[in-house]
N, C-alpha and C positions, 0 to 999 in steps of 0.2 A: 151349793148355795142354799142358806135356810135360813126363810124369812117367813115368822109367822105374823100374818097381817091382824089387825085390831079394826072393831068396826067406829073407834073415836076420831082419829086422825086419817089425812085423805093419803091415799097408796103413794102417791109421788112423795110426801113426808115421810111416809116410815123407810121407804128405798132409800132416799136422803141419807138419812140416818142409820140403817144399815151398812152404808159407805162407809159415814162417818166413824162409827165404831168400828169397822173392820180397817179403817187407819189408824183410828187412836193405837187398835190394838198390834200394829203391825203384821197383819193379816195380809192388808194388801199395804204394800212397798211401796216409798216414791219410786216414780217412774212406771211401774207396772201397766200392761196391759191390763182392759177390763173390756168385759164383753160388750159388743158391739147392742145398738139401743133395741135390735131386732134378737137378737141373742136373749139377752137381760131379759124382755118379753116372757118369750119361750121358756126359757127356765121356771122364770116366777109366776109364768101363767097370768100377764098382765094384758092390758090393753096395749098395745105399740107405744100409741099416743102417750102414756101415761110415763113406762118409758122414758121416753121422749123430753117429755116436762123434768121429768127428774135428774136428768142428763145435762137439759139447761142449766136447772136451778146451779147445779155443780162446777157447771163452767164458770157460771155468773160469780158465784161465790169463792172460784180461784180452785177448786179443791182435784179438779180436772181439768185438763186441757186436751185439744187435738188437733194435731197438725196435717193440712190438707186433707187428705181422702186416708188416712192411716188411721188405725186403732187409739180411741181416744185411753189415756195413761192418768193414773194419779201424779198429785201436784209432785214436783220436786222440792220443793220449799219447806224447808223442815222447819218452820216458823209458824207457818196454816197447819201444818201438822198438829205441833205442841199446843197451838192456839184452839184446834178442832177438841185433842182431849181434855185443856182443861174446863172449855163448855162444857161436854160431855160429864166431866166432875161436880161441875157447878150444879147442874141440871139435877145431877144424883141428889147433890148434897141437898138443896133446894126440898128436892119432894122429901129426902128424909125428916127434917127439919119440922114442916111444915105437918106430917102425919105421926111424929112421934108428941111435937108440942103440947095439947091436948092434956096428955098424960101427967104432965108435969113431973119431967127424971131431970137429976142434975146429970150435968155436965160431965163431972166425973164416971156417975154409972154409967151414962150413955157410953163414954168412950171405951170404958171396960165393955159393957158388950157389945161394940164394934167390935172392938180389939181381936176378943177372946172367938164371935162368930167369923171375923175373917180369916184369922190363925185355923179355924176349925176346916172352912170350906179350902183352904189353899192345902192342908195337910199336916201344916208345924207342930 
């Protein structure tokens, strides 16, 4: 598990969102076990408590569940799923938008070099 933390946003959000892109990307499975909130700690070298918090935020927000005293699982709802990546997309799309504007590139360049730098990093 590799999670490098940022000193902008607070640990229980980037955990969050470490979830969350490890679902968008099918990392972690519907249904899957995930480590227990004392586990997750230990690994990431957190506070329990903190944890904890981000555990909730997860259940609250549908993306985890846990049934009685058993090992809390990603959502089965392949709905919260698809809905998790296209925020995750949104969010991309959003900062690029907003840090390329500035510049003033058309639309077409821009999408040429998406295009051509994603083609690049994937291998095509």
């Amino acid at each position: 598990m590799q999670l490098k933390f940022n000193n902008r946003d607070p640990v229980y959000v980037q955990v969050v969102r470490y979830f969350k892109e490890q679902m968008a990307s099918g990392m972690l499975a519907s249904g899957q076990e995930i480590p227990s909130r004392r586990e997750l700690a230990n690994k990431l070298k957190i506070n329990p408590n903190t944890a904890q918090r981000a555990y909730k935020e997860m259940e609250e927000a549908g993306l985890i569940f846990t049934e009685g005293n058993l090992p809390s699982k990603i959502t089965k709802d392949e709905h919260k799923i698809n809905s998790i990546r296209n925020e995750l997309l949104m969010d991309a799309v959003d900062t690029f938008v907003q840090s390329v504007r500035p510049i003033n590139v058309s639309v077409n360049e821009l999408v040429q070099l998406v295009t051509d730098k994603y083609r690049k990093e994937i291998g095509e």
